[in-house]
N, C-alpha and C positions, 0 to 999 in steps of 0.2 A: 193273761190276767183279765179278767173278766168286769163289765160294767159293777157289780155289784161290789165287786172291794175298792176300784177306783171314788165310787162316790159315798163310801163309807167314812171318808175325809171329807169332815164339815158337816156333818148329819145336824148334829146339835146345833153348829151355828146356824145350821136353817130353821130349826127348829124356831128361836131364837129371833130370827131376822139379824143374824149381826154378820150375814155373808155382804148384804146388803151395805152394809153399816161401813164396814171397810173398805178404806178409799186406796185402791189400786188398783193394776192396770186392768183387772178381770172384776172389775165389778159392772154391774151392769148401769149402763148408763139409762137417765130418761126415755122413753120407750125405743129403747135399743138403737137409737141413732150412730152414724158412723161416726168413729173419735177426729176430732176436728184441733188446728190447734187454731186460738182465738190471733189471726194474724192481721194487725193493722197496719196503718203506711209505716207509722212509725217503729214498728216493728219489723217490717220487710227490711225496712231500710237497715236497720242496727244488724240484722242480721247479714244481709250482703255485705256491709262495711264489715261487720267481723271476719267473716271469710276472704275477703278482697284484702284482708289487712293481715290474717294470718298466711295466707299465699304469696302473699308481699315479700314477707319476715324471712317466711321459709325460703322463696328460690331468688330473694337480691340482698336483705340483710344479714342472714345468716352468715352464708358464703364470703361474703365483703366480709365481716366481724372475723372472720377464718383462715382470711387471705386467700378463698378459691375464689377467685378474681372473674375466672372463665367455665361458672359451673353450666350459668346456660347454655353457651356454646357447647361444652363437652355432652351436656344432654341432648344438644341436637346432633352429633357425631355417633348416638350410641350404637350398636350392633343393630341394626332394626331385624334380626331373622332374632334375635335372643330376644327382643321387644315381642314381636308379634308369639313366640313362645311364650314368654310371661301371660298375652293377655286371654291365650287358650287354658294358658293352667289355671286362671282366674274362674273362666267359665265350667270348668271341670269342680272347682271348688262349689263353684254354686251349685251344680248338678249334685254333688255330694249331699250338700243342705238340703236340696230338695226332696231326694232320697229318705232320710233321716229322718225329714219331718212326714211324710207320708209310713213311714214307717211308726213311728211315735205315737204321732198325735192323730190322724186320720184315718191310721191303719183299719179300721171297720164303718166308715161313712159310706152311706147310697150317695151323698148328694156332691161329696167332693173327690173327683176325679185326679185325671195327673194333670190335666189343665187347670181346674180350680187350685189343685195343688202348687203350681207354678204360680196362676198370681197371687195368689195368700203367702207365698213366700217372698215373694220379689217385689212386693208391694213391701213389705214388714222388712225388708234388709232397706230399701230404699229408705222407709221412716227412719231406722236406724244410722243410717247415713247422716241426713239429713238435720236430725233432733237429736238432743242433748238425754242427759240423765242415763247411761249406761245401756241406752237401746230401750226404754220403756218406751216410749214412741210407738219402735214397730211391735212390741209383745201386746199394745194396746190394740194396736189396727190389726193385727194379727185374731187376738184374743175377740173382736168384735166381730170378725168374718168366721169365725168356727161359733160362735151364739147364736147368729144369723143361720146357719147352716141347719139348725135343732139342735145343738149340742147344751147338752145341760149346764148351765154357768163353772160346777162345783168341778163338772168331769175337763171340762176345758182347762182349768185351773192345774188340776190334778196331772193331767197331759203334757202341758206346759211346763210345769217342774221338773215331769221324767224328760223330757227334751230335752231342758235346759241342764236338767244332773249329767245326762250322756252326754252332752257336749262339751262339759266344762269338767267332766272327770278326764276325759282325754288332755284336755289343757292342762291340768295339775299334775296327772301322771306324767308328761311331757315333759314339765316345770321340774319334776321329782325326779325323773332318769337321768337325764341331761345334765342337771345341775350335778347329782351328784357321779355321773362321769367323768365331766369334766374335773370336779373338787375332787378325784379322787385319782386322777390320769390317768383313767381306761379308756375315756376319748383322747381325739388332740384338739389340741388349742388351748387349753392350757385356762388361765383366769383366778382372779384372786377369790377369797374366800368370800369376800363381799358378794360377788355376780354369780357365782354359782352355785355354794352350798345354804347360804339364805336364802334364796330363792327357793329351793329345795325345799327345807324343813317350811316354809310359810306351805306350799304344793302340801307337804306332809298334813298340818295341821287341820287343811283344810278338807282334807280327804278323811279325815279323822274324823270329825265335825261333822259331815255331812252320813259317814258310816253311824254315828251316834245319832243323827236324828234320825235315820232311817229304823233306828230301835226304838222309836217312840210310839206307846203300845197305843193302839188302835183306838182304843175310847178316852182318851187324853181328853178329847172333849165336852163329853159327858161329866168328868169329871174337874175339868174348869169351869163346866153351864153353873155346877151347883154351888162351887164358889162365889161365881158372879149375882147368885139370884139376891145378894145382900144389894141394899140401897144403896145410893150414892156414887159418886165417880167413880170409886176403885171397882164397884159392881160392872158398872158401865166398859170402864176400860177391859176388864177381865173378860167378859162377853165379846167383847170386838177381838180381846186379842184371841181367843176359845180356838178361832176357826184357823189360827196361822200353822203350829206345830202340828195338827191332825192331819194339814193341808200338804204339807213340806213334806211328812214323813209319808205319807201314801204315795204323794209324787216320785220320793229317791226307792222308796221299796218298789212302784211299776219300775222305774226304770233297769233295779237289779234285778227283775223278772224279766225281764226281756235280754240283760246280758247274760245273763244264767239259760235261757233258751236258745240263745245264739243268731238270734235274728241277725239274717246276714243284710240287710237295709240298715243296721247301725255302724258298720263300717260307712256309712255317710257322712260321720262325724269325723272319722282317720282323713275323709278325703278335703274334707269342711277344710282343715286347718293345715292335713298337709301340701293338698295343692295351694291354699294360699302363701303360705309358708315357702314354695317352691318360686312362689314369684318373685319374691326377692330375693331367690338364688337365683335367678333366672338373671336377674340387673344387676346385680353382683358382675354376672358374666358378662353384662352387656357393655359396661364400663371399665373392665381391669381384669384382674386376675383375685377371683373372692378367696375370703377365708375355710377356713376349714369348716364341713355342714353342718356340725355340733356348736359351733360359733355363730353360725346363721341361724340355728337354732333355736339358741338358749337367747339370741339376742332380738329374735322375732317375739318369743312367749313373754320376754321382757316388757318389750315395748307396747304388747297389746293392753299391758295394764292402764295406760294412757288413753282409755277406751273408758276409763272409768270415773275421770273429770267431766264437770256437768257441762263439755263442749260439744259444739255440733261435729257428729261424728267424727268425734275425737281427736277433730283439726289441730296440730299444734302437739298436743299429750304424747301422742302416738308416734308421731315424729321423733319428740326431743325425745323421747322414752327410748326408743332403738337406737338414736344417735348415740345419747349416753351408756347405753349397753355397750355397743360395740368400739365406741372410745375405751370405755373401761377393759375389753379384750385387747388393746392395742392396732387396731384394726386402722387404715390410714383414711384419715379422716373425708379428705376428698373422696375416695370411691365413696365414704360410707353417705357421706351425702348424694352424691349423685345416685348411688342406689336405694337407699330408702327415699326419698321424695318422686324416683322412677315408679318405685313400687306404689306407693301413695295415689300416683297419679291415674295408676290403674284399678287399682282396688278401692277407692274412694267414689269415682266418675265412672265406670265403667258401669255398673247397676245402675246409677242413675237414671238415664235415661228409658232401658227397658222398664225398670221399677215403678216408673212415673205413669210409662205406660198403664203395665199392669194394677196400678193402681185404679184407672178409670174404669179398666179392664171389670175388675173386684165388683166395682160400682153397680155395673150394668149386672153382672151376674148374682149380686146381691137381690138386685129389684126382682130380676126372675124367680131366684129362690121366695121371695114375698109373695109377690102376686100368686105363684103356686099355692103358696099355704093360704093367701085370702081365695082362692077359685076352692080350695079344699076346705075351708070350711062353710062357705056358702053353698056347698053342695049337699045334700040330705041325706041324712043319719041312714046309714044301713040298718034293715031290718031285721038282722040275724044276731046270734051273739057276736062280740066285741073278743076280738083275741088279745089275750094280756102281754103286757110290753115285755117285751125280746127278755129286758134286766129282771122281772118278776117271774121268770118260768121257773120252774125248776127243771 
């Protein structure tokens, strides 16, 4: 799918200026500055105490409130060869991500390689770590190093959604098979109607939802601008909101373009979730004897919905979210502690610190990318004709 229908989402809100107008993560900030969050003492500080006081909770109150009396100890006993396997499958996970997005989103850039590819990713999982609000963090820091790079604001936008549709159709399909395997006993492990076939149909509804916008016809835009060109707020609001459904639906339509072509770089999303997914089978084994992989399953895709409270990476959410899953399967409660807070502890910190990296990493190769374009255009107009942009050829 070609530049020309991906930036056909939004045409009219540019037209318009109201791509501008909308305040999310791909809009373009004041002259393109890197996304900053505004962090004061007072601010640093609330934030360590919350983290310092949700890691508290998790590996001395919890446990105490449980009666698992001895979970520290039993996590310093764990299998360390099944640990050190967890924290390979981790990294195999991110390899997956990295995959998927160079697949996706960068699949045709001069400027971003598999190295810029790597920190624009591992800077953007670390944001997502890190910062609250369902990962907009890293989709911002992410979304400001693909503008930086020359990418048209609208096509970034547009890219971003396909990414995001591929990655999270697998989660729903995932949410959808399982759940109703289990609800229906062609897996084992069993589970009430509550943990499995809800879960299910919400997966259903959602995949519904997202097939329906992808049916939304191409000039939706066009034909909200002329709604909006009446006075007053609802003019206003209607203009702003013009650019959302032309924007979403181009995004899930690239992304069924590329499952329909079969890009094999989108199995990086199977590996996104299943190698993650495999780490906490991994500590499952590290601690006991786990439950059945349909139950570590359906209780992973559970718990990541805990990812969607406005906590720093989902400290707390994501936790009690899997505990309570896998309580609800009957699963004995002590392993399930010591396995999800194992897993946590890896899949949480383990990005960190490269990400942090890669963050400064971004920095430095942003500047280059800059100064390239200021040494390009202080340099003197060529004197022949001007070849039309790659997206204008026919």
């Amino acid at each position: 799918m070609g530049h020309r229908e991906e930036l056909a989402a939004g045409t009219g809100a540019a037209a318009t200026g109201g791509w501008h107008a909308i305040h999310h993560p791909f809009a373009r900030p004041p002259e393109d500055e890197m996304p900053r969050v505004l962090l004061t003492r007072r601010r640093a500080i609330a934030f360590a105490l919350f983290v310092l006081s949700a890691l508290a909770f998790l590996y001395f109150v919890l446990p105490k409130l449980a009666g698992v009396t001895t979970t520290l100890h039993r996590l310093e006993r764990g299998n360390t060869w099944w640990i050190i396997i967890g924290g390979m499958l981790e990294l195999l996970a991110y390899g997956g991500y990295g995959v998927l997005f160079k697949t996706v989103v960068v699949r045709d850039s001069r400027l971003i390689g598999w190295r810029e590819n790597y920190q624009i990713t591992m800077a953007g999982l670390a944001a997502t770590r890190l910062f609250a609000a369902a990962g907009a963090g890293g989709i911002a820091l992410t979304a400001w190093a693909l503008r930086r790079s020359g990418m048209e604001p609208r096509l970034v936008a547009c890219r971003m959604v396909a990414f995001l549709g591929v990655l999270y159709a697998i989660y729903a399909g995932s949410l959808l098979l399982d759940g109703v395997g289990l609800g229906i006993g062609l897996f084992p492990g069993g589970g009430s109607f509550a943990i499995t076939i809800v879960p299910a149909i919400v997966a259903a509804v959602l995949l519904a939802v997202a097939g329906a916008v992808a049916l939304v016809p191409s000039d939706v835009e066009r034909q909200l601008h002329r709604s909006a060109s009446r006075p007053g707020r609802l003019g206003r609001w209607l203009a702003r909101a013009g650019a959302v459904p032309g924007l979403v639906a181009s995004g899930l339509r690239t992304a069924i373009g590329l499952i329909r072509s079969r890009e094999p770089g989108l199995l990086g999303a199977v590996a996104w979730w299943g190698f993650d997914m495999s780490v906490l089978w991994a500590m499952f084994h590290a601690f006991g004897q786990p439950p059945p992989f349909t139950v570590i399953w359906m209780g992973y895709f559970v718990g990541m919905l805990g990812n969607l409270l406005p906590l720093p990476g989902g400290v707390g959410g994501v936790e009690g979210g899997m505990i309570g899953a896998f309580a609800a399967f009957g699963v004995d409660f002590n392993l399930t502690v010591l396995a999800v807070l194992s897993y946590r502890g890896i899949s949480f910190w383990l990005p960190t610190l490269p990400g942090a990296l890669a963050y400064f990493q971004l920095r430095r190769t942003v500047a280059r990318w800059r100064e390239s374009e200021r040494s390009g255009r202080s340099s003197p107009a060529p004197t022949g004709p001007r070849e039309a942009p790659a997206a204008l050829q026919t």
